[in-house]
N, C-alpha and C positions, 0 to 999 in steps of 0.2 A: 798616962792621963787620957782619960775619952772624953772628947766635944762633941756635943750633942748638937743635932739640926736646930735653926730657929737662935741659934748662937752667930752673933758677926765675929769676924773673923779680920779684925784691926790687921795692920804691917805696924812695928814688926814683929809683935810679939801676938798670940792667942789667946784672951782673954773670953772666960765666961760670961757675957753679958747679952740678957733676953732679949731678943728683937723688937720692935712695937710692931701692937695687934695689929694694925693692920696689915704690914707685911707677913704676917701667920697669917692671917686668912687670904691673902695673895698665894701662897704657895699651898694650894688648896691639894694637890697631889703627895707632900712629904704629910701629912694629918690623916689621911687617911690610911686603912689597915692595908698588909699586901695585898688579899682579899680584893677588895677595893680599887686599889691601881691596875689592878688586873682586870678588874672590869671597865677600867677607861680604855684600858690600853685596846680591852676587843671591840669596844665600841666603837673607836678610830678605827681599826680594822674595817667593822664591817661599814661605817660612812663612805671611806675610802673605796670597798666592793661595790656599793648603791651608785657611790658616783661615778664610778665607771660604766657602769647596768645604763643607768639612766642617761649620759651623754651621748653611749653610741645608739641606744633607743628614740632620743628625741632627736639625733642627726639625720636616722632612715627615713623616718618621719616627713621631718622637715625637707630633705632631699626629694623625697616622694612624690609628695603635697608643693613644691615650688616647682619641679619641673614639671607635675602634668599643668598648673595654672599657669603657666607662661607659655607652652605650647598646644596645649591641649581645650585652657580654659576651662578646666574639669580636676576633682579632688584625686583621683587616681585611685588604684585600690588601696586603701591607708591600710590593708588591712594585712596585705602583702609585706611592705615596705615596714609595719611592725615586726611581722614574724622574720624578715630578715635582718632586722636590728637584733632582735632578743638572739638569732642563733650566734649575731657573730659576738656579739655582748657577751655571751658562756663563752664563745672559744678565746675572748682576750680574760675575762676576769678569773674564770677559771685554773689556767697556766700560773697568771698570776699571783693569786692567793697562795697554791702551791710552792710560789718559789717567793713566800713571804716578801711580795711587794707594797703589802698593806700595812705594812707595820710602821708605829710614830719614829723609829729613827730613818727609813728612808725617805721620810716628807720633811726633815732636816733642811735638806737641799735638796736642788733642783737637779745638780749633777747624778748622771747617768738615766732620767727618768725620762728624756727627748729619746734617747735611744734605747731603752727598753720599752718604749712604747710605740717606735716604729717597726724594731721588729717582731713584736708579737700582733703590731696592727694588721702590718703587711702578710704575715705568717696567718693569722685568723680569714683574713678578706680572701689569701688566695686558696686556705679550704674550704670558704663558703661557698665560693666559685665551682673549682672540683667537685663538690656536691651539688649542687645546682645541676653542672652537665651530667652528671650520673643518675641524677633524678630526672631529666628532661623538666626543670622546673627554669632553667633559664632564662627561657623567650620573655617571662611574666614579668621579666622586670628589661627596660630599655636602658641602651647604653649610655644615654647620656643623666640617666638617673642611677646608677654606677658610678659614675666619673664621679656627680657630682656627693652622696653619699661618702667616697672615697676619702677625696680631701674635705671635705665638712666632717667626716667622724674622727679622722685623725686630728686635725686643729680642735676637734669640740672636746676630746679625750687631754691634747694635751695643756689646752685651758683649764680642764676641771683637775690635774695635778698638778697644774702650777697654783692655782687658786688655794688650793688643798697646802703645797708648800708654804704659801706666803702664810696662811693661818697660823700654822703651825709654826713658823721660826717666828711669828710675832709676837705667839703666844709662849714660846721659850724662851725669849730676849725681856718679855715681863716678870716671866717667873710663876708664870700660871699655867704652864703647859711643858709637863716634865717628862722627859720619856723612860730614861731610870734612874733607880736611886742607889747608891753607893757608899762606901763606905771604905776613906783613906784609911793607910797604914803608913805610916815613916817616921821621923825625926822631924820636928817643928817645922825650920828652915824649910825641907822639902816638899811637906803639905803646903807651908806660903807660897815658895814657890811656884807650883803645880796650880793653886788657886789663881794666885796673880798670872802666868801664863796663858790659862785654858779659859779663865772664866766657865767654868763648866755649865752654867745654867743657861749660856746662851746657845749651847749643842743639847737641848736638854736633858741634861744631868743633873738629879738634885743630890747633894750630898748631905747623907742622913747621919754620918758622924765621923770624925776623925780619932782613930786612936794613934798616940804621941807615942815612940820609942825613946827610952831613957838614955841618953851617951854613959858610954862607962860597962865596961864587963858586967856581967854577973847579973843583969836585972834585962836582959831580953827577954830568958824562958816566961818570968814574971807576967812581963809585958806584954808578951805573945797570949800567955791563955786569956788574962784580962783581956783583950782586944778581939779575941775569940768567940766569948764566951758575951760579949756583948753583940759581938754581928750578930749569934745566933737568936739573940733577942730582938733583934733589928730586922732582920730577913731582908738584909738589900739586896738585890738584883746583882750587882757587882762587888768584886774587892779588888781596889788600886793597890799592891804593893808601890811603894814609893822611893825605895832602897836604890842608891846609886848598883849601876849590872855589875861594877867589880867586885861591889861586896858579898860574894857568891853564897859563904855560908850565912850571911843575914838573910838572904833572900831565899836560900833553901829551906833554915827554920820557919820563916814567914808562913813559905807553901805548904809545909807540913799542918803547919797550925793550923790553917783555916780549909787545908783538904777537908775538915769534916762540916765545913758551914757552905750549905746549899745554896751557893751562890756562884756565877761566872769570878775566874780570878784573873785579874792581870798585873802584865810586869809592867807597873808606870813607862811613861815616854822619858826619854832618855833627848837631851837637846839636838843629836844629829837627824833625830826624826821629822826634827820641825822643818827639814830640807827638802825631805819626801814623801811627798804624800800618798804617795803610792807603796810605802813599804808593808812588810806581811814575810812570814815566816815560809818560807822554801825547802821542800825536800828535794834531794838526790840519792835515788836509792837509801840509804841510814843515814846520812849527813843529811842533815838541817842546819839551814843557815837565814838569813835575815836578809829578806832583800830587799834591795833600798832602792837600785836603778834598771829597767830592765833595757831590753838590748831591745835597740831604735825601732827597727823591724826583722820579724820575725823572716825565714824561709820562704813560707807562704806570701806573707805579703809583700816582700819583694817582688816575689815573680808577678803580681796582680800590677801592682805602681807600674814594675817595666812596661806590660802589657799594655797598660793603658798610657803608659808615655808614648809608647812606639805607634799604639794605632792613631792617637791623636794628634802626634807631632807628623808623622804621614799625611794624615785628611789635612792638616792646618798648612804643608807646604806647598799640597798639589791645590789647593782653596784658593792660595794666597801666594800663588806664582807670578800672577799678571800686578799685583801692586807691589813685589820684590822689584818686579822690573823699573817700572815706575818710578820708586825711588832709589832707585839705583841710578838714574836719570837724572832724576833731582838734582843729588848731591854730585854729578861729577860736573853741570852745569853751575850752581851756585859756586864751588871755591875747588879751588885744586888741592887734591889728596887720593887715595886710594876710597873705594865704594866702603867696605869692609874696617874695620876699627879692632884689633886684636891684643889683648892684655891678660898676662898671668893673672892664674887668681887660685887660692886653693880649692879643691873637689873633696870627695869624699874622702875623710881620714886624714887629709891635710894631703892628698896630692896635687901636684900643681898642673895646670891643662892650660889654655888659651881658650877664653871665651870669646865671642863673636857679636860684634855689634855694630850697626849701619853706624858711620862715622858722621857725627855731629857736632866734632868739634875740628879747630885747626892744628890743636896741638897732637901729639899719640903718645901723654906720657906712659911706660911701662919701667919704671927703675928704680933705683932706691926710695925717689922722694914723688909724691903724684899727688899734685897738688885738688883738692875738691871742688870740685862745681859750686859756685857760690849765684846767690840771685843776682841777673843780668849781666855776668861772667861775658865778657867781651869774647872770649877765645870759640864760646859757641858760636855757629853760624845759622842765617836765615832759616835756612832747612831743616836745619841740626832742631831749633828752638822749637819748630812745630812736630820733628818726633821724638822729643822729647815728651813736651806735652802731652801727647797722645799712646804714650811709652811702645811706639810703632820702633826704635832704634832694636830696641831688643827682640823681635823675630829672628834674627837670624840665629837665635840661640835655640832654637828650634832645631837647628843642625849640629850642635853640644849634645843635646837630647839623645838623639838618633845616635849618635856616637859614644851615648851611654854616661860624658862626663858631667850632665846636668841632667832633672828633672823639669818636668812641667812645673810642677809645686815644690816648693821647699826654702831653706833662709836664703834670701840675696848672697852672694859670693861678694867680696872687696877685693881693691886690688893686696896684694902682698905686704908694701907697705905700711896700709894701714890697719891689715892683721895684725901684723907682728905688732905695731902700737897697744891697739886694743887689749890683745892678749892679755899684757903687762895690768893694766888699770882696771878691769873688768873680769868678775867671779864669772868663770864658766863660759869665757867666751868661745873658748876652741871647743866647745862639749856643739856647737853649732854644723861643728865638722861630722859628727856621727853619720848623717844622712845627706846625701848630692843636694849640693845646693839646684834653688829653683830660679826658672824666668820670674816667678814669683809666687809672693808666700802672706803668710797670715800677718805681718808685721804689714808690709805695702797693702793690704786689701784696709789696713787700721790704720791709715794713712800716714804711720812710719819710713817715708822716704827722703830721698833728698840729702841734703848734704848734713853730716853728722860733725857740727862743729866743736862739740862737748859729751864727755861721759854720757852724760845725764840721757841724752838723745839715745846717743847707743845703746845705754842701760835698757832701756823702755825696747828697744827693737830686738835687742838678744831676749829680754823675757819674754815676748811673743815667738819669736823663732824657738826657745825652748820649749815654750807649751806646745806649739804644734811637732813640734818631737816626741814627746811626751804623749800625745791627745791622737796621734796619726789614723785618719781610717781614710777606706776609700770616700766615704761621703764630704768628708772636710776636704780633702782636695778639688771634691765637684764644686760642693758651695765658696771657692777658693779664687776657682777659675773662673765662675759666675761675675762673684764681687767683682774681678778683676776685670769683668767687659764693662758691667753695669752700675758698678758700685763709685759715687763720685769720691770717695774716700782716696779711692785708685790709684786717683788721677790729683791729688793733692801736695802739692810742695814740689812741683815737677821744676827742673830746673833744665 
């Protein structure tokens, strides 16, 4: 059975029945010829290129024209500050276009466009640079109209694609802005399914028609050519096989069948997909396999994190030796105990270390049972509450660092305890263990601290500690450590 576009598509069953007109001329993309859609699709292209051309042109500009009138009191040569707009305008959009950044499904979302446009920014500005000094054409522009160009073309660049995304997902979320069109293959059930899951029109996908496989022997071959034989009258963009993966000879006929219809094919999403979002099909040597999770950090970027664990946790103890002292002072005057605060916790892979922390409280539970800091918790002291507050208790983990068994950034450590708790109640808690934990991390900079009396709390802090496992670069741990000076988020639920 083939359902035509312009047809609802009830639960639970697929019935034939016309849309109203006005939602047809709402989906003003499925009415039009392939022809057609191909012509919006380059026209978004090349909007997309002009607005690029155009943001870092009138940033030069503007950069130009603001610093000679504020120091100069004079327009500057506008004429200069153009021609260096327009060259680095080719060296970002150009790259660009090439590695189809203009196209309607990566205006989708917003994700990965912050970082493919830093580093072609940063990559364009510093061959303009290099050409400049090769040209002796340098001197004509000043440094502080540089600077300021710099970050005014990068925020102006990635305003005009967020701007550009917000269009675009508002106008897929109505159903007027479709990026391709498709055309399901399965057994009822699985089209509904796939529908009510994906909602496809809001990743814009419009679906130009489903064709229904019959249960029962003997009426696939049937099924296949009729569904065939109508893509090819269809010309969608895509074909969803729908067929659960075990079924391997349903899904090998499928491919056969529609190898001849010029169209992208795929093997519908399968549920454990909806896990990860990051999967994609993986060779080794002849083996191909399906990868779902990749490994935390690579070689490479290990050795970079060390690098900058070890030069930074150095500069940060030889900085901040005279106020160790200090509070070391503090606390041996306010209440009797040891300077030093010391309790298991697991590190990478789940081994156990001793982390280090200026002692803020009277008790030093480490053992089966460690009870949690609760708001105005009597057993903290005077001293303890102010570094607390200021989360000043945890420098001395600085010297964890250096000893390789923590990171600058990465998910908080607990004690043992209330690992092993967690574990138990919480999908993917120990998946936290992949990477050294941090003095802190993207959960505490989102003001996820404090005392975790309930799942629900926890829940919330392991799904940010996963994304930044998942998400890791050097830049996120910069803006990490940043948040964590400046950021009041920081410094919230401090107990």
């Amino acid at each position: 059975m083939l359902i035509r576009k312009h047809v609802a598509l009830p639960e639970p069953r697929l019935e034939a029945r016309p849309a109203p007109r006005r939602r047809a001329r709402a989906n003003w993309s499925a009415a039009l010829p392939r022809q057609n859609t191909a012509m919006v699709r380059l026209s978004f292209g090349a909007l997309a290129f002009l607005s690029d051309i155009a943001a870092i042109i009138f940033s030069a500009a503007a950069a130009g024209v603001a610093y000679h009138k504020l120091f100069y009191d004079g327009p500057g040569l506008t004429e200069s500050f153009l021609q260096l707009g327009v060259l680095i305008s080719l060296l970002v959009s150009i790259p660009s276009l090439l590695a189809n950044d203009y196209t309607i499904e990566r205006y989708l979302s917003i994700n990965g466009h912050l970082r493919r446009v830093f580093l072609i920014w940063n990559t364009a500005f510093l061959a303009a640079l290099s050409l400049a000094f090769l040209t002796k054409t340098s001197a004509t522009f000043s440094r502080g109209t540089v600077m300021i160009f710099y970050l005014g073309g990068y925020g102006a660049l990635g305003l005009a694609r967020l701007a550009l995304v917000r269009l675009v997902r508002s106008g897929s979320e109505a159903g007027s802005v479709l990026a391709r069109r498709i055309f399901l293959v399965g057994r009822e059930r699985e089209v509904s399914e796939f529908i009510a899951r994906h909602t496809p029109r809001r990743v814009g996908l419009d679906i130009c028609a489903a064709a229904i496989l019959r249960d029962g022997s003997g009426t696939l071959a049937d099924d296949l050519a009729l569904a065939a034989a109508s893509a090819r009258m269809l010309s969608p963009d895509d074909v969803f096989i729908l067929a659960p993966w075990s079924e391997t000879e349903t899904i090998d006929a499928t491919v056969n069948a529609f190898l001849r219809v010029p169209a992208a094919i795929h093997l519908g999403p399968e549920r454990v997909l909806d896990r990860f979002h990051d999967a994609h099909i993986a060779r080794v040597g002849s083996i191909s396999s399906l990868f779902l999770v990749r490994r935390p950090l690579n070689t490479l970027e290990i050795v970079v994190k060390r690098a900058t664990d070890l030069t930074l946790s150095t500069l940060s103890l030889i900085v901040l030796a005279p106020a160790f002292l200090v509070i070391a002072m503090l606390i041996k005057l306010d209440s009797k105990g040891p300077v030093f605060f010391a309790q298991r916790r697991y590190g990478f892979n789940q081994v156990p270390f001793r982390i280090l922390k200026f002692r803020s409280m009277t008790s030093l539970d480490d053992g089966r049972v460690v009870r949690q800091v609760s708001a105005g918790d009597a057993r903290v002291t005077r001293v303890g509450r102010v570094l607390r507050r200021f989360n000043l208790d945890e420098l001395p983990q600085l010297l964890n660092v250096l000893r390789g068994e923590m990171s600058l950034v990465g998910p908080r450590p607990h004690a043992l305890a209330h690992d092993q708790a967690f574990e138990r109640t919480i999908a993917l808690y120990a998946r936290r263990h992949n990477v050294k934990p941090g003095i802190t991390g993207w959960a505490q900079v989102n003001g996820l601290r404090g005392e975790t009396d309930t799942d629900e709390k926890m829940a919330a802090r392991v799904e940010h500690d996963l994304f930044y496992i998942d998400n890791w670069s050097l830049l996120l741990d910069i803006r990490i450590l940043l948040l964590t000076v400046f950021s009041a988020k920081a410094y919230a639920n401090a107990r």
